[in-house]
N, C-alpha and C positions, 0 to 999 in steps of 0.2 A: 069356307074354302073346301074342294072336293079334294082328294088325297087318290092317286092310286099308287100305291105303299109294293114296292116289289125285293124279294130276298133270295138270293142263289149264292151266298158267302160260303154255308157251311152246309149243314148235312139235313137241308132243307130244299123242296124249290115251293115258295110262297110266296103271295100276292093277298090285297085287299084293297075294297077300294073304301073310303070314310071321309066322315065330313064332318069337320074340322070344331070340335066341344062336343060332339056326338060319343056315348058312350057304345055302342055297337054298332057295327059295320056295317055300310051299305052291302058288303061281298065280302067275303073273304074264304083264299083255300089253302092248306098247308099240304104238300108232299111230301114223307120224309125221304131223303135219297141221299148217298152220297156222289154219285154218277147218274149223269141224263139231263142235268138242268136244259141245256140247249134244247131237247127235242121235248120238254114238257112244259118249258116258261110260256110260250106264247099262246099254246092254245088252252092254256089256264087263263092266262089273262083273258083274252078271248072270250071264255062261259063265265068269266067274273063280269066282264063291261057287258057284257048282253042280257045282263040283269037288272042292270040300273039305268034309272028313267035320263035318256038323253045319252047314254053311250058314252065315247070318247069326247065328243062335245062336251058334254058337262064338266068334264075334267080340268082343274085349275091349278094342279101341281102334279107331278112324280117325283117319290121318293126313293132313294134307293139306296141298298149297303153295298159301302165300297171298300170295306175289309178292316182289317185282318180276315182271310180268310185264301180258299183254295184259288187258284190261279186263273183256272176255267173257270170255273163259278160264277167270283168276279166281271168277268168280261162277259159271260153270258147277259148279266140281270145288268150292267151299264151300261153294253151295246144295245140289248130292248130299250128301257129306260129313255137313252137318249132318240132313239128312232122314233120312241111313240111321242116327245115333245118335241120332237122338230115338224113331225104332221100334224100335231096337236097345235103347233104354236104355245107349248105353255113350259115354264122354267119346267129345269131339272137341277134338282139336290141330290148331294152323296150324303148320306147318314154313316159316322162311323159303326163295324159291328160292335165292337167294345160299348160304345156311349149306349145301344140298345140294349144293351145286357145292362147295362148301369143302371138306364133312365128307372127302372120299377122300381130297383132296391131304393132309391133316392127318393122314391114318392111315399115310400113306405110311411112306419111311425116308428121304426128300427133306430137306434142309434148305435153308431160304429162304423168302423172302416168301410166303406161300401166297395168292394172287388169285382171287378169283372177279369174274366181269364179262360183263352181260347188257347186249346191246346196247339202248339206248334211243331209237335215229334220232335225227337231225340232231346228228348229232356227237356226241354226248354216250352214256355210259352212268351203269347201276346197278353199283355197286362195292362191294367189301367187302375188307380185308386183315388177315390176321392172320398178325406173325410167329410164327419159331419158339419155340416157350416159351406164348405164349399171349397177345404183348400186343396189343392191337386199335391196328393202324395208320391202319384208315378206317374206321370202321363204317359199314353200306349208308347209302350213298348216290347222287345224281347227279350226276354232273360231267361236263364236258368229258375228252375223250382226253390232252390236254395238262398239265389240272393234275390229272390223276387220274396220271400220270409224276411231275409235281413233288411228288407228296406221298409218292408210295412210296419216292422216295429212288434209290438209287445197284442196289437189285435183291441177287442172282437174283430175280426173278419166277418164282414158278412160277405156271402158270394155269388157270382151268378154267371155262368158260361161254361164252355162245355169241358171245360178243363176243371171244374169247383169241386167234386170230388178228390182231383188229385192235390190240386192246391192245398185244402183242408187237411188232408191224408200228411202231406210236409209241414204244415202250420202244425199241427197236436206234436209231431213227433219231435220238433224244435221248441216244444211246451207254449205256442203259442196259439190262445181259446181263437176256435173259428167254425164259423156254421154257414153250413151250405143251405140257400136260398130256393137259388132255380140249378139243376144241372142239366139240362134241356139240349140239344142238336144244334140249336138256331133260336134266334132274338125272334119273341114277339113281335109277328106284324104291326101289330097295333102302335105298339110303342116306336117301328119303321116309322109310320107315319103320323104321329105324332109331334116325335123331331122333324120330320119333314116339313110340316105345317109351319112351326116357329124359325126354320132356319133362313137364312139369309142365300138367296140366290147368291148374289157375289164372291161371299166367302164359301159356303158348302158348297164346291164344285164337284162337280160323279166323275170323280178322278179318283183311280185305283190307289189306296194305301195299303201298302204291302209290309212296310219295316222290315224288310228282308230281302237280300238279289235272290233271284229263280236258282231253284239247285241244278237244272239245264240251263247252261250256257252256249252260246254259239263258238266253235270250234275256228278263231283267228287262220291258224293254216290251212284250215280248209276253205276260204273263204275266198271266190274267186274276182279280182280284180274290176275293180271297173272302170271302163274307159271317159 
C-alpha cells in the first residue's frame, strides 16, 4: 500500500509519501512553521509526488492529522487531504496528533507510562496515556498541567509532544520520575503514515478533533436574520 502521509496540525507543514513495511520513504519534506501551512502544503506535496514513479496514480491511501492541534492548520492539511482522494479516488484517513506522538514511544523497548502532550496555552494541555500492555490511562483529552500529574499516577512518564518538557518540568516537581522522549514541533511523518496504512477507512474519518470550542465565537446579536 502506497501512503501519502500529510501534517499541518502544529508547528510543522509536512508531507511523505511511503509504502506500507518499507523502512524509508519514497519522499518526504518537513517545514518547520508555525504560520503559512495553506500557501506551502500544496506545492510541497507537488515536488514530493513528482518524485515518485507513477505520481498520484500510484497512490492507495491519504493520511492525515486531524488534531489536537491549531485551528487553520487543521483544516488546511484535511481540506488537501480530502481533495487529493476524491481525484484520486482512494480513501482518506484522519490520524490522531496525540496517537502520532504515542505510536514511537510504544514501539520502543521503554517500559512505563507512555505520554503524549500538546501544549494547549494557558496552562492546560491535550493528553493522552497509555500504559504498558495497552491499557488507556487518559484517553485525549484537556486538562490542566496539575491534574493531568494527578491522574497519571506515581510515573515513569515517558513523553513525547510538544508540551514534554513542560509536562516533565510538573511531573519532578509533584516528585513524580518522568523522562522526556521526543519534544519535537510535530509528529513524525513516518509514524502519519504508518497509522494511516492500518486504520480503518470507516472509523478514522479526516474529521477535525478539536477537544475544545474556538476561543472565536460568532457574535448571536450580530447575526443578521434569515429569511
Amino acid at each position: 500500500m502506497r501512503v501519502l502521509a500529510i501534517d499541518t496540525a502544529l508547528g510543522a507543514c509536512s508531507a511523505g509519501v511511503f509504502e506500507a513495511g518499507d523502512n524509508e520513504p519514497l519522499a518526504r519534506e518537513t517545514i518547520p512553521m508555525e504560520r503559512g501551512h495553506a500557501e506551502a502544503l500544496l506545492p510541497l506535496i507537488d515536488r514530493l509526488v513528482s518524485h515518485v514513479d507513477g505520481g498520484f496514480e500510484s497512490l492507495d491511501r491519504v493520511a492525515v492529522t486531524v488534531g489536537p492541534g491549531s485551528y487553520t492548520g487543521l483544516r488546511v492539511g484535511i481540506s488537501a487531504a480530502r481533495g487529493i482522494g476524491l481525484a484520486a479516488g482512494i480513501p482518506v484517513v484522519g490520524v490522531a496528533t496525540l496517537s502520532a506522538f504515542l505510536a514511537p514511544l510504544m514501539a520502543g523497548d521503554s517500559r512505563g507510562l507512555f505520554t503524549s502532550a500538546i501544549d494547549a496555552k494557558h496552562g492546560h494541555i491535550y493528553i493522552q496515556a497509555i500504559a504498558f500492555g495497552g491499557k488507556v490511562i487518559i484517553a485525549p483529552s484537556l486538562m490542566s498541567y496539575r491534574d493531568a500529574i494527578r491522574v497519571l499516577g506515581s510515573g515513569p512518564l515517558l513523553i513525547a509532544g510538544t508540551a514534554a518538557a513542560l509536562l516533565a518540568a510538573e511531573a519532578r516537581a509533584q516528585g513524580v520520575e518522568a523522562h522526556v522522549i521526543e519534544d519535537s514541533p510535530a509528529p513524525d511523518i513516518a509514524w502519519v503514515a504508518r497509522l494511516g496504512a492500518i486504520a480503518d477507512p470507516a472509523n478514522a474519518l479526516p474529521k477535525p478533533l478539536y477537544l475544545r470550542e474556538p476561543d472565536a465565537k460568532p457574535q448571536d446579536g450580530a447575526r443578521i436574520a434569515r429569511r
